[in-house]
Phi, psi and omega in degrees: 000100152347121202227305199221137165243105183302095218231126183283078171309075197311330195271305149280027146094019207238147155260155190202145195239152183219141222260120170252015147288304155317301206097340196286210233191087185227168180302143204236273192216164191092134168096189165240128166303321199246012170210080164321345181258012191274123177255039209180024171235085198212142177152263165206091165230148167267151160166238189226140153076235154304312190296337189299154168219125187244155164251065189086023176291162204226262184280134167216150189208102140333076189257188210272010167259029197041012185271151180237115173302126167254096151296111209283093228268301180310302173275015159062039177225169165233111206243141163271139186231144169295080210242056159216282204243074130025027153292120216226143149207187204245151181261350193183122183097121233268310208088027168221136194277156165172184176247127182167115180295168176089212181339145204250348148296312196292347204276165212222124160222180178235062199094044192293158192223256201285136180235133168220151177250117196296350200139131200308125169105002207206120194227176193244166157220124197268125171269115152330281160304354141299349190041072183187147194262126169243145180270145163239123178243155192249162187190168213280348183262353153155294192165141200246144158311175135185165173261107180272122178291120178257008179294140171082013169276094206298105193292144190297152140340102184310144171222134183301144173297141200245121187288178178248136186291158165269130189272130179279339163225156162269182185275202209252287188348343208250126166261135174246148196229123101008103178233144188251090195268359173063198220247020194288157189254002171203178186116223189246156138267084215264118175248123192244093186276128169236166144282139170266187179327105170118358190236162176210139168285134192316101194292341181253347159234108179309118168271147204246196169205165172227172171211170206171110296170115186228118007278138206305348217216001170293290207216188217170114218243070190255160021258142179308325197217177173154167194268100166306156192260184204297339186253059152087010203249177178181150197229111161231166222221114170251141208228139176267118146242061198196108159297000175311216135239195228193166167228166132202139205265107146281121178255128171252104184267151184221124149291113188214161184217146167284141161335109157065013183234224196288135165266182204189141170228167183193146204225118189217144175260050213294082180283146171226113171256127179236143149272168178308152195271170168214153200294338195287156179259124178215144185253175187242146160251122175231112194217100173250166180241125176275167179201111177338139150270323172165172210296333166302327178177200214205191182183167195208124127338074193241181160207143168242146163183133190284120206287000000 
């Protein structure tokens, strides 16, 4: 009888198994045990318990020797975890990303995400950055890499990228800004994020940003998703096809840290209301600051306008 589902808590860096009779919830390996929202407790160690540390896990799987496979995605491994004495060490990967078959300490990946297991002893892995399936077998001297051949594998069907409808509700956490995107039926979006004097963005969690778009069939937002670069900014290009009027949402978190101290996340939200269209071309400046609030959370300054 199925009892718990072993779930990768990707954001805090954690595995946690959750009671699917309860619902409740407990701590496995990773992470911070007693502050689950510790986002910023992460990195690459084997041991028990506490002393482990993930990067970003991804793919986990239940296999059939009762041990639970982790892709460990940040640190470029693949880890086994014990899940009665939470004991963790690694099973496939240096903890440098690259490609490269064989022994499976010395084998090399690059951001492995999905993991499943093909038969005892024998798992499959999709590396990301590698664009590649790599196989793994465990075998009495620990476990061999290999690269599974897709020649002659007929490639899927291109499918246009699909926005995400706008979502009604956020989390309470979330500042959300009101932008007057006028009324052009194409053009740029510019998101300019800063800090002040003493603060820097956080080197080790990338702040991203997504979009999402009401009515879904209105407008067209690219690139859907994507990373602000070092000095907080980031350039997307929006096609009206409707002259109707329209939303589109960017929601962004942004990771930032004080000099040698405390690090801080914030979660902002960007409506951009376009009107009806006219043919002329405008680009949007979506451009804030942030400002500490104190070591707990944050709070944030923006202003939108349409240039």
């Amino acid at each position: 009888e199925l009892r718990e589902l072993f779930v990768a808590d990707s954001e805090s860096s954690s595995i946690r198994a959750v009671n699917l009779k309860s619902g409740g919830s407990r701590w496995l390996a990773g992470g911070d045990p007693n502050f689950p929202d510790n986002l910023f407790r992460f990195g690459d160690h084997d041991g028990t318990g506490w002393d482990v540390l993930l990067q970003h896990p991804l793919g986990v799987v239940y296999a059939s020797d009762n041990q639970i496979y982790v892709a460990d995605s940040y640190n470029h491994k693949i880890k086994k975890l014990d899940p009665v004495t939470k004991k963790v060490t690694t099973i496939a990967g240096t903890g440098r990303a690259g490609y490269k078959d064989g022994d499976a300490l010395s084998a090399q990946l690059s951001e492995p995400a999905g993991l499943v297991e093909v038969g005892e002893g024998r798992f499959l892995v999709a590396d990301t950055n590698n664009s590649a399936i790599r196989s793994i077998v465990l075998n009495e001297r620990g476990a061999e890499v290999r690269t599974l051949d897709l020649t002659g594998v007929q490639a899927p069907s291109p499918k246009p990228k699909a926005l995400r409808r706008l979502r009604r509700r956020l989390s309470a956490d979330t500042n959300v800004i009101n932008v007057d995107g006028g009324s052009s039926m194409e053009g740029y979006v510019s998101l300019a994020i800063s800090v002040p004097d003493g603060y820097h963005f956080s080197k080790e969690a990338r702040s991203k940003f997504d979009v999402e778009t009401e009515p879904a069939n209105a407008i067209e937002i690219e690139p859907v998703n994507g990373s602000l670069n070092s000095d907080g900014q980031a350039s997307l290009k929006f096609k009206r096809t409707s002259s109707s009027s329209s939303t589109g949402r960017i929601n962004c978190k942004v990771y930032y840290c004080k000099e040698d101290e405390v690090c801080l996340y914030q979660s902002v939200a960007f409506d951009v209301k376009f009107q009806e269209g006219v043919p002329s071309p405008a680009p949007i400046t979506l451009a804030y600051t942030v400002v500490p609030r104190d070591n707990s959370g944050s709070s944030l300054m923006a202003a939108g306008k349409n240039l």
